[in-house]
C-alpha positions as a Markdown table, in Angstrom:
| # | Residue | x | y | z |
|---|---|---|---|---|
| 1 | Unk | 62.7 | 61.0 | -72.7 |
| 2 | Unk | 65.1 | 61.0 | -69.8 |
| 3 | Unk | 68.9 | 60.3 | -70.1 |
| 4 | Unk | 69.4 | 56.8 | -69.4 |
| 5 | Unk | 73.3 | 55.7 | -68.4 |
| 6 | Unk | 72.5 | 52.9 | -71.1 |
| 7 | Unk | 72.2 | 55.8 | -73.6 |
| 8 | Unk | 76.1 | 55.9 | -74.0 |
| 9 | Unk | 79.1 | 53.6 | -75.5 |
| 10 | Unk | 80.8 | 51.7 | -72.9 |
| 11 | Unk | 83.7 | 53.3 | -72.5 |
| 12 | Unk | 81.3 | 56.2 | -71.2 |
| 13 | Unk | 79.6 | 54.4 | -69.2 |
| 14 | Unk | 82.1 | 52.8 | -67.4 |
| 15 | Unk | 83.9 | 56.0 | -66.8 |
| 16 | Unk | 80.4 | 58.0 | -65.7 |
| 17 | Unk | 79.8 | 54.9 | -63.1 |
| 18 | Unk | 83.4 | 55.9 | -61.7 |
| 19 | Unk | 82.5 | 59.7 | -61.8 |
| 20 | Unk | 79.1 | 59.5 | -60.4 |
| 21 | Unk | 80.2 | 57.4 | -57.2 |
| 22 | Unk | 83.1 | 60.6 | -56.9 |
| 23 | Unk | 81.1 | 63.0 | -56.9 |
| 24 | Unk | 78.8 | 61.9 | -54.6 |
| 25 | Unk | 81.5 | 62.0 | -52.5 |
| 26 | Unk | 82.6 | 65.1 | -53.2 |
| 27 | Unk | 79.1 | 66.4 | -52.5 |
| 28 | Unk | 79.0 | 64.6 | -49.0 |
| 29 | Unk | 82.2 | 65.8 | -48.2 |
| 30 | Unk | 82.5 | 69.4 | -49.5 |
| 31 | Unk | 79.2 | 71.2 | -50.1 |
| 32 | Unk | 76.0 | 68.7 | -49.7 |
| 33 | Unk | 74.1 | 71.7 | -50.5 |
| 34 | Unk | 75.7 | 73.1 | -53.7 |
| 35 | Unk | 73.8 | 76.5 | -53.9 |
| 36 | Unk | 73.5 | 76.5 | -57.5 |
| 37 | Unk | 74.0 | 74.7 | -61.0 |
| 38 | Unk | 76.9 | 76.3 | -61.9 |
| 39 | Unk | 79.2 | 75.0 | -58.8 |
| 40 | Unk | 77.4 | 71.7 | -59.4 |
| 41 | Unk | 78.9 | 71.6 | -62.8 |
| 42 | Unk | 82.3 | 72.6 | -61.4 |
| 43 | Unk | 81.9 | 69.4 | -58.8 |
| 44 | Unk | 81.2 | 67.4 | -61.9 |
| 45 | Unk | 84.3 | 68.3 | -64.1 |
| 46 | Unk | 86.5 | 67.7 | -61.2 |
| 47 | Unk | 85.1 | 64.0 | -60.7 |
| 48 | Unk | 85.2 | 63.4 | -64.2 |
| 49 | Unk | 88.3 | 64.6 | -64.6 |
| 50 | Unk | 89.8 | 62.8 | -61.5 |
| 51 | Unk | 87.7 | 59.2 | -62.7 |
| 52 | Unk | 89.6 | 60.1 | -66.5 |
| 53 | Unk | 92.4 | 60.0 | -64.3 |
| 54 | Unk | 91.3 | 56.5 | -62.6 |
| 55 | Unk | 91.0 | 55.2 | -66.0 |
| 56 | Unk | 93.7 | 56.2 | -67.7 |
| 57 | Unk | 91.6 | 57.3 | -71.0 |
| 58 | Unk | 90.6 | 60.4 | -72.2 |
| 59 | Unk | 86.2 | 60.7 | -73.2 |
| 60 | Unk | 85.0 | 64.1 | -73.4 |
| 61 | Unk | 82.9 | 65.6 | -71.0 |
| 62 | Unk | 79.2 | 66.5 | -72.7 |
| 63 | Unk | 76.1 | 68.7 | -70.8 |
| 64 | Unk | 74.2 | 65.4 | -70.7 |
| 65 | Unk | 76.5 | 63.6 | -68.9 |
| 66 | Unk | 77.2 | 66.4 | -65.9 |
| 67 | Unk | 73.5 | 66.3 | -65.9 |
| 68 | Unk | 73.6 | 62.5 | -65.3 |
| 69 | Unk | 75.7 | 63.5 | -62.2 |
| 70 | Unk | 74.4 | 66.5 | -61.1 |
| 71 | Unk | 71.2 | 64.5 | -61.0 |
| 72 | Unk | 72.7 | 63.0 | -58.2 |
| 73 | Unk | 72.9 | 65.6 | -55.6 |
| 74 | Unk | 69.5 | 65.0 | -53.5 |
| 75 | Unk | 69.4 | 61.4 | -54.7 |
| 76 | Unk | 72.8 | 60.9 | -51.9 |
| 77 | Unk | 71.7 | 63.5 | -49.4 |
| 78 | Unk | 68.0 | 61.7 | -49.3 |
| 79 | Unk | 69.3 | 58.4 | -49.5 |
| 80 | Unk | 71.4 | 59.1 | -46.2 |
| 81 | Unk | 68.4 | 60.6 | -44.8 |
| 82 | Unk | 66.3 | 57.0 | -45.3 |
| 83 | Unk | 69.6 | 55.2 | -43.3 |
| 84 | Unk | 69.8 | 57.3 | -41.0 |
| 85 | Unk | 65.5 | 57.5 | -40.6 |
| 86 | Unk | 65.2 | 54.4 | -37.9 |
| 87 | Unk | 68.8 | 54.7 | -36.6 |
| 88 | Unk | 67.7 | 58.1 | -35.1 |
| 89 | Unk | 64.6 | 56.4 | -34.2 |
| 90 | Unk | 66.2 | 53.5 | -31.7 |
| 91 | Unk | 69.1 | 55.5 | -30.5 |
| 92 | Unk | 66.5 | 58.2 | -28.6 |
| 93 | Unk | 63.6 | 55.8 | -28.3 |
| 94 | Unk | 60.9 | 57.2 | -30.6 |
| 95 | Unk | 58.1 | 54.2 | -30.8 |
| 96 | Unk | 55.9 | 54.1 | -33.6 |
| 97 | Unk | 52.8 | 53.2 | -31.0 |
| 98 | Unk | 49.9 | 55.1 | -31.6 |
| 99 | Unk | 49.0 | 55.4 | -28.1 |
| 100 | Unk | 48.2 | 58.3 | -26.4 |
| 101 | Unk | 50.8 | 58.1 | -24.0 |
| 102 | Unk | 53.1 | 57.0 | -27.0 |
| 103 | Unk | 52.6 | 59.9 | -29.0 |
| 104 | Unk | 52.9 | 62.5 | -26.1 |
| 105 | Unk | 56.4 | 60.6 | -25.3 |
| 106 | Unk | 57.2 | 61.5 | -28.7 |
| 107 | Unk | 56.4 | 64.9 | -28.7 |
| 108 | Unk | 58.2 | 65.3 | -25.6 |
| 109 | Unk | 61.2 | 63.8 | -26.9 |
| 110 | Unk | 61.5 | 65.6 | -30.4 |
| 111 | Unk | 60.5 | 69.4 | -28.5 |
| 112 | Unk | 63.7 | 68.6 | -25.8 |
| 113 | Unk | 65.9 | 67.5 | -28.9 |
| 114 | Unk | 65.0 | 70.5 | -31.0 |
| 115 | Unk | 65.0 | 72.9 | -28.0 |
| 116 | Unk | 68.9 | 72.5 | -26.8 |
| 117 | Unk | 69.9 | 71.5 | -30.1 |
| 118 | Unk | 71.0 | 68.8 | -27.5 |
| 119 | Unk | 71.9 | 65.9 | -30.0 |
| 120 | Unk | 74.9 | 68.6 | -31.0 |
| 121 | Unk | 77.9 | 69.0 | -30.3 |
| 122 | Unk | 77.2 | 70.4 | -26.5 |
| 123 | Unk | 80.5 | 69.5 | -24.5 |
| 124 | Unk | 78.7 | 69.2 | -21.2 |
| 125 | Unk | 76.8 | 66.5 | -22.1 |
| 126 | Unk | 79.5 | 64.8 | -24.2 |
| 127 | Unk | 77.5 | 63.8 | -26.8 |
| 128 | Unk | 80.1 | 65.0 | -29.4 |
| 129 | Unk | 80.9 | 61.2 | -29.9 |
| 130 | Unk | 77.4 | 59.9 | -30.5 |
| 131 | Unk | 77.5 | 56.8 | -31.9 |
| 132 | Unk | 74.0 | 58.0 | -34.1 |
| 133 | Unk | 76.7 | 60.0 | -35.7 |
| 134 | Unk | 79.2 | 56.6 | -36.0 |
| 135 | Unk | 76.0 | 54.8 | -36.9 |
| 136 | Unk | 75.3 | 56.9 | -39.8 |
| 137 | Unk | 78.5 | 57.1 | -41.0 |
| 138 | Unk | 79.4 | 53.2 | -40.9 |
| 139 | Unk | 75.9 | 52.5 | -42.9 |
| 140 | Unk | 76.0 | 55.0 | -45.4 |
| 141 | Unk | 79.6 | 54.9 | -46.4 |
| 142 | Unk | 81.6 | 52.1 | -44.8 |
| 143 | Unk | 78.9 | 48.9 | -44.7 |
| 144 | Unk | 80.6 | 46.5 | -46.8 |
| 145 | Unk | 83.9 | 46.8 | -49.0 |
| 146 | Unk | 82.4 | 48.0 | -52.0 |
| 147 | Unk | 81.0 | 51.3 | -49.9 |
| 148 | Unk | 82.3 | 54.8 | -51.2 |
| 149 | Unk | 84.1 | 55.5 | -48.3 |
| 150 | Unk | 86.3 | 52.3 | -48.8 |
| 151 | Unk | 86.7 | 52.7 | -52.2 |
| 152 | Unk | 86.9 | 56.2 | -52.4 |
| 153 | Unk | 88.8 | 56.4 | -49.5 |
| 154 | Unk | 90.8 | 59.9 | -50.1 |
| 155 | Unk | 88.0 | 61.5 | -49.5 |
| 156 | Unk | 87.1 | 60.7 | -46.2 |
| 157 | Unk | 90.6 | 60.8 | -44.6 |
| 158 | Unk | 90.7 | 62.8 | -42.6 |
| 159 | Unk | 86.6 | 63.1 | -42.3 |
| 160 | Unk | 85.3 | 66.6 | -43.2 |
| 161 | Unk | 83.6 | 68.3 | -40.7 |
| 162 | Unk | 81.0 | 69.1 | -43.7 |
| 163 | Unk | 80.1 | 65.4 | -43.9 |
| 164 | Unk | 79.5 | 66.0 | -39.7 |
| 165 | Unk | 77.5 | 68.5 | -40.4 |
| 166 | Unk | 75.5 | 67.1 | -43.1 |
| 167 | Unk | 75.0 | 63.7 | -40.9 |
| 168 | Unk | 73.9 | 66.2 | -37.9 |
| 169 | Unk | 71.9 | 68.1 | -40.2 |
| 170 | Unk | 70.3 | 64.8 | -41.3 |
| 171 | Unk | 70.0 | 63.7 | -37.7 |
| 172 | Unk | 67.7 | 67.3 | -37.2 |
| 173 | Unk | 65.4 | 66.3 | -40.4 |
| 174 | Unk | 64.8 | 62.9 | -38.5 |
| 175 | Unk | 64.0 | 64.4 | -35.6 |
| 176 | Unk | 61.3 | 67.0 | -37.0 |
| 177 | Unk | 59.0 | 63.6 | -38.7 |
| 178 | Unk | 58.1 | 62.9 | -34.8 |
| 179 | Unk | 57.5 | 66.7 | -33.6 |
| 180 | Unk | 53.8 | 66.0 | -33.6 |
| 181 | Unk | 54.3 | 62.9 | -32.1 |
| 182 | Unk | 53.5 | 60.6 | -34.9 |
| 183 | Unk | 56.2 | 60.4 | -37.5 |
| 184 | Unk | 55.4 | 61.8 | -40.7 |
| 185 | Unk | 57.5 | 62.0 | -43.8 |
| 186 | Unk | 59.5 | 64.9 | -44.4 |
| 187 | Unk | 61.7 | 65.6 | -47.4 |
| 188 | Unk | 65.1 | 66.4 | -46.5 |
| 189 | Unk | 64.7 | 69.6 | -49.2 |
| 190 | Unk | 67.7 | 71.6 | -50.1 |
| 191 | Unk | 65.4 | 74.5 | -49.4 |
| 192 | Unk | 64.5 | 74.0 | -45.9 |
| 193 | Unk | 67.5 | 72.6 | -44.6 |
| 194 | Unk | 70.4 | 74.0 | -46.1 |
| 195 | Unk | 70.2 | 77.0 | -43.3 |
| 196 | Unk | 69.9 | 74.3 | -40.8 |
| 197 | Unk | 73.2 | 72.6 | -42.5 |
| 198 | Unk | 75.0 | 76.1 | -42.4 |
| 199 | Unk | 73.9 | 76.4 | -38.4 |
| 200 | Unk | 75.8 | 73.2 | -37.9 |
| 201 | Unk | 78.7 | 73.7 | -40.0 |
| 202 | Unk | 79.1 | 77.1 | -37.8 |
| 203 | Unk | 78.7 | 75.2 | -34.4 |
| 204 | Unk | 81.3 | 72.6 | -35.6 |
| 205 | Unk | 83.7 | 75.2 | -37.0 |
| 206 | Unk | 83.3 | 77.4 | -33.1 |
| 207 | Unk | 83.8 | 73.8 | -31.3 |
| 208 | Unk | 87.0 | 73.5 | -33.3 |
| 209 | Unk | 88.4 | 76.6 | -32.6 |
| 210 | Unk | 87.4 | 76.8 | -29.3 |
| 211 | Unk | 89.2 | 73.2 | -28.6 |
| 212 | Unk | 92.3 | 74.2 | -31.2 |
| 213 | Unk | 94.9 | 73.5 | -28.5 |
| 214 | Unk | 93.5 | 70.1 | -27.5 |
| 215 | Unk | 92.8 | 69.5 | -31.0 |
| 216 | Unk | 89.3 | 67.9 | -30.5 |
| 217 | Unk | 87.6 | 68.0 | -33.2 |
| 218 | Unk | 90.7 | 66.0 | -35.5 |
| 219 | Unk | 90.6 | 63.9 | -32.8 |
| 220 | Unk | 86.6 | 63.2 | -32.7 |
| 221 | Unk | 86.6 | 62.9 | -36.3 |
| 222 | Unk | 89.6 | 60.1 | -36.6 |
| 223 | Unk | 88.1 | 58.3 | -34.4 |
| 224 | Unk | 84.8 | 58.2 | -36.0 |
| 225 | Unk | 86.8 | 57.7 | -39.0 |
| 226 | Unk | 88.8 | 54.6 | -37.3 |
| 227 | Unk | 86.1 | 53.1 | -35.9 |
| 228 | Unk | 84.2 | 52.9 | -39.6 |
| 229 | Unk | 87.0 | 51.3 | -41.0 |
């Protein structure tokens, strides 16, 4: 059957809890779409070798256990996508009415979203600070003192413009369950939305370079950053 964490000694197990909850930050932070196994595996090494390090013990590292981590990878982007599902919802108004007129709001709303890519980073509108991005970012990682990005802090600080990205990219797959106007589920697949993740990470990377002297981007992301503290 399936690997089970219970399917290890102790020892094991406590260090592959530690590992697991790094690399999940190492995926959210440096490549949420790891393009193949092999760079997965390299992700895994380094988190068990930096949670060895947390631990102070040395367990070897076996093919089962990088899979118990590698396993991992869509389990953190889609579990960000479920937080981040009615968040997007409230901040632009979607309403899960039915109603004609409901459902043609809708519709309206998620085609003038998709269309100016308008929930980026667009500096006329401003909306580089959206607090749908702060939102995200303070549920998924900084809720409550046992969060990853308290714990783990060192991963977040200062806060990767991948994990903006990601979060934006996120924001984008939210948007898309209400194009026809009623929401429907839609996976937040490696497959469909990687290219849309790489189309953000671009945008962010041009922003930061085009506002180098001001330094605006380090500045955005410390404050999101300070705020989720």
């Amino acid at each position: 059957g399936r690997l089970r964490a219970g399917d290890f000694d102790e020892v094991t197990k406590d260090v592959l809890t530690t590992a697991t909850s790094i690399y999940r930050c190492l995926i959210v932070t440096q490549l949420p779409f790891p393009e193949s196994l092999i760079i997965e595996t390299k992700l895994a090494r380094r988190a068990w070798r930096e949670a060895l390090g947390v631990a102070g013990i040395s367990v070897q590292l076996t093919p089962s256990l990088v899979k118990m981590m590698t396993r991992r990878t869509s389990h953190v982007r889609g579990e960000l996508k479920t937080k981040m599902r009615g968040l997007t919802a409230s901040f632009y108004g979607f309403r899960a009415s039915r109603s004609i007129g409901a459902v043609r709001a809708n519709r309206t709303l998620a085609e003038g979203l998709k269309e100016g890519a308008s929930f980026d980073w667009e500096m006329k509108s401003g909306v580089y600070k959206s607090d749908l991005i702060q939102s995200g970012i303070n549920d998924m990682w900084f809720a409550n003192c046992v969060d990853e990005g308290i714990v783990y802090a060192e991963y977040f600080d200062p806060l990767p413009v991948e994990m903006m990205a990601l979060v934006l990219t996120v924001i984008e797959c939210c948007i898309d369950e209400w194009i026809t106007g009623v929401r429907e589920d839609i996976k937040f697949a490696s497959i469909a939305y990687s290219p849309v993740y790489a189309v953000h990470l671009e945008s962010l990377r041009r922003f930061e370079e085009r506002t180098a002297a001001y330094k605006l981007l380090g500045r955005i992301s410390n404050n999101l950053l300070d705020v989720a503290r």
